[in-house]
C-alpha positions as CSV (number, residue, x, y, z in Angstrom):
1,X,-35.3,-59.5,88.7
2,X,-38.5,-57.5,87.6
3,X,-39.1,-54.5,90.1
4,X,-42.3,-53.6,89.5
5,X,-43.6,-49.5,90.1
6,X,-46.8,-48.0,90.5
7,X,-48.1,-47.1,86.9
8,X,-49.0,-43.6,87.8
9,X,-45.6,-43.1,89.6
10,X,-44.1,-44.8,86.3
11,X,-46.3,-43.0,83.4
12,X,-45.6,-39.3,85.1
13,X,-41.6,-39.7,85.5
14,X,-41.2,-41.7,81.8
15,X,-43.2,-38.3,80.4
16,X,-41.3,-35.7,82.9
17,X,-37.9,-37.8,81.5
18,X,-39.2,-37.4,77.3
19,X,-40.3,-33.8,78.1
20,X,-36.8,-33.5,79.4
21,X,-34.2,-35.8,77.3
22,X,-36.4,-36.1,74.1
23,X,-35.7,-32.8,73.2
24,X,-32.4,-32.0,70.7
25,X,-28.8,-32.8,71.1
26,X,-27.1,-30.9,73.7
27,X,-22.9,-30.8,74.0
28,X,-23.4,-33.5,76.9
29,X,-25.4,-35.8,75.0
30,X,-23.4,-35.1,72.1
31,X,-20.0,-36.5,74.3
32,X,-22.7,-39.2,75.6
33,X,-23.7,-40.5,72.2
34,X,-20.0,-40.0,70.8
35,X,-18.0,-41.8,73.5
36,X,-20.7,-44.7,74.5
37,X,-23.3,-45.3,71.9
38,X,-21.2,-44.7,69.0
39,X,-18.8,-47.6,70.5
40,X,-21.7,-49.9,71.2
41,X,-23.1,-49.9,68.0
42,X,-23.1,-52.7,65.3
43,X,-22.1,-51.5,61.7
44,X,-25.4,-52.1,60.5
45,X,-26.8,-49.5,63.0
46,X,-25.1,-46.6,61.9
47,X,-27.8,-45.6,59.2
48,X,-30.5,-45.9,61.5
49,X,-28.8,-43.6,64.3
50,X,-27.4,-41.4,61.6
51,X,-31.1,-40.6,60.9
52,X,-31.9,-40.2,64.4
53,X,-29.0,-37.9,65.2
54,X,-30.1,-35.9,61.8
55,X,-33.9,-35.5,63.0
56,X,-33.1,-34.4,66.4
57,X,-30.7,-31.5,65.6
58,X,-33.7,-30.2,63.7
59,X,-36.2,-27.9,66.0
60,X,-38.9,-29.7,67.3
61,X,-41.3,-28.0,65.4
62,X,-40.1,-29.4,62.4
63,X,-39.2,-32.9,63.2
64,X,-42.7,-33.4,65.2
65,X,-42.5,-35.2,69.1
66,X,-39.5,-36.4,70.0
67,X,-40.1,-39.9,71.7
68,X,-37.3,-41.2,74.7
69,X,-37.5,-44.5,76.2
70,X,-38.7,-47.7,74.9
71,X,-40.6,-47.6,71.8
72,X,-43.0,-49.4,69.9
73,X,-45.0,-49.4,66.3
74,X,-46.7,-45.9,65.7
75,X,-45.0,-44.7,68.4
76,X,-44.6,-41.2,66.6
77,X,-47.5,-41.0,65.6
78,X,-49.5,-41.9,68.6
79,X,-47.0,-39.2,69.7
80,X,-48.3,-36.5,67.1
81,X,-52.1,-36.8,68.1
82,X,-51.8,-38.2,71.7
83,X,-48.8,-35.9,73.0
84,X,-46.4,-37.3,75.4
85,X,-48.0,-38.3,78.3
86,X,-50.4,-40.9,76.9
87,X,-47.5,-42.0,75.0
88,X,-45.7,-42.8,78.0
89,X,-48.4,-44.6,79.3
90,X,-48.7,-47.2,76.5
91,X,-44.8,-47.3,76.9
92,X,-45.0,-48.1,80.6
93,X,-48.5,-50.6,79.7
94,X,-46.6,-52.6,76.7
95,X,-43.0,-53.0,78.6
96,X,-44.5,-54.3,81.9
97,X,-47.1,-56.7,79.9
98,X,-44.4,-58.2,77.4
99,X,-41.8,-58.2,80.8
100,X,-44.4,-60.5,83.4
101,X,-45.8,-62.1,80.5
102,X,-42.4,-63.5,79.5
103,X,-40.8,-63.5,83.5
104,X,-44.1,-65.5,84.9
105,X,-43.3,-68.3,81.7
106,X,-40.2,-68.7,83.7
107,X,-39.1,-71.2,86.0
108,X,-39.4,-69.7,89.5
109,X,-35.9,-70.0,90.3
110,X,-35.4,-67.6,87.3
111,X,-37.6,-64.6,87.7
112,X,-38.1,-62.7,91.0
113,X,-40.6,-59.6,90.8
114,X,-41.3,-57.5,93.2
115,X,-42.0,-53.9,93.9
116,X,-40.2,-50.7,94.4
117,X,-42.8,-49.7,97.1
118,X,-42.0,-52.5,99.3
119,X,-38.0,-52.1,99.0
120,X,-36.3,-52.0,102.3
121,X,-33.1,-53.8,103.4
122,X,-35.0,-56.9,103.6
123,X,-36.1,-57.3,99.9
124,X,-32.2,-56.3,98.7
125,X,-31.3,-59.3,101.0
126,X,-34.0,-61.4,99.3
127,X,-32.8,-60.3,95.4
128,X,-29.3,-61.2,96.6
129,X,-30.2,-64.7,98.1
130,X,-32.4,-65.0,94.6
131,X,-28.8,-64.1,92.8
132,X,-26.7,-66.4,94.8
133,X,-24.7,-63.6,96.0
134,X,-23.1,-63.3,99.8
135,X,-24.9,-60.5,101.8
136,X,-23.2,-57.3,101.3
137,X,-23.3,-54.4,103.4
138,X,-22.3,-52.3,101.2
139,X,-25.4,-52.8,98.9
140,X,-28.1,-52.7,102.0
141,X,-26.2,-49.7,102.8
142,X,-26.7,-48.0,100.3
143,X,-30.4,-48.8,100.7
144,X,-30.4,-47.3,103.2
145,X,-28.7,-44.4,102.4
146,X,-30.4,-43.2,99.1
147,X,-33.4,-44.8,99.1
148,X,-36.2,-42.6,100.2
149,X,-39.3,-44.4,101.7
150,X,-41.3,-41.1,101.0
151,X,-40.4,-41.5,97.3
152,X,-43.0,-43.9,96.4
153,X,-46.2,-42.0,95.3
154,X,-44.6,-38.9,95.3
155,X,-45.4,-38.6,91.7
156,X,-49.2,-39.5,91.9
157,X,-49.6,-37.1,94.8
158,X,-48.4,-34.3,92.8
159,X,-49.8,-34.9,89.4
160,X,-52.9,-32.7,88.0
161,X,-56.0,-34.7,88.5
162,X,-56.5,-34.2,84.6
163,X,-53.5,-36.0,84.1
164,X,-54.2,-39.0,85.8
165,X,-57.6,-39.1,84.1
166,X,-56.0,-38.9,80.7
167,X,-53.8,-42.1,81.6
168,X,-56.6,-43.7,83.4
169,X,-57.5,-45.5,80.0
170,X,-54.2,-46.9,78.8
171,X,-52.9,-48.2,81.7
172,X,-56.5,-49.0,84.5
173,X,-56.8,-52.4,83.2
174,X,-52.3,-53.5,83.6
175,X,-52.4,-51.9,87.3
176,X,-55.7,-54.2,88.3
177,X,-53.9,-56.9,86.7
178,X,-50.8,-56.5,88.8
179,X,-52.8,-55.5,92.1
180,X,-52.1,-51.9,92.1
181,X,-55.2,-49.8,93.0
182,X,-55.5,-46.7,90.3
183,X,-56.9,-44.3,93.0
């Protein structure tokens, strides 16, 4: 199941969540890291996140941008002379690309994409028929009950005009491409 978002929508809350959680460790991240990560990780991890536990204890300032989320090559550097939000927009441009690109290689009775702008009971009780699984009203409750039809472009209708311009480049092209209009 690939649920597709607006770009804009996506780019603005992947930077608003690195502006927020790239920053250092905090005591909650700390018991986060300690009781979850720590127990998910392979042996051959450990120097890696040793590294990155090291280099975010140290002020920003000295350590450079912080990324959060998924990551690519140069990602620290684009992050040094691009900042954050044109960061996130390559993030956002590279994970959808790589995740149609492989999904549409799939058989169609194993990838389902759709989009959170359209989601409404009806589309839960379509992924769930996709799944095999028994209606549920639980789930299309709770659909129901949290999510927000106003959410969707909430985001794009309160960015900074500048912003969206600065994003235009990275991600115009991936939004055509997936029949999103970039406004």
């Amino acid at each position: 199941i690939h649920i597709l978002r607006n770009g804009v929508d996506s780019v603005l809350s992947l930077n608003d969540l690195s502006s927020r959680y790239g920053g250092g460790v905090t005591d909650s991240r700390m018991r986060h890291i300690a009781g979850v990560r720590v127990s998910q990780m392979r042996l051959r991890q450990y120097p890696y996140y040793a590294g990155e536990f090291l280099r975010r204890l140290l002020p920003e300032r000295l350590a450079g941008p912080r990324e959060w989320g998924p990551r690519f090559p140069g990602i620290r550097a684009m992050l040094r002379e691009r900042g954050r939000l044109e960061t996130s927009a390559v993030q956002w441009r590279m994970c959808v690309e790589l995740a149609c690109g492989f999904g549409r290689s799939l058989p169609a009775d194993r990838y389902l994409e759709c989009r959170l702008e359209d989601m409404s009971v009806q589309l839960v009780q379509s992924i769930m028929r996709f799944c095999g699984l028994p209606e549920d009203s639980a789930v299309t409750g709770f659909v129901v009950r949290e999510f927000d039809q106003s959410m969707p472009g909430t985001r794009r209708a309160n960015a900074e005009p500048a912003d969206i311009e600065r994003i235009r480049p990275w991600i115009a092209s991936t939004m055509a491409w997936l029949g999103y209009a970039m406004e």
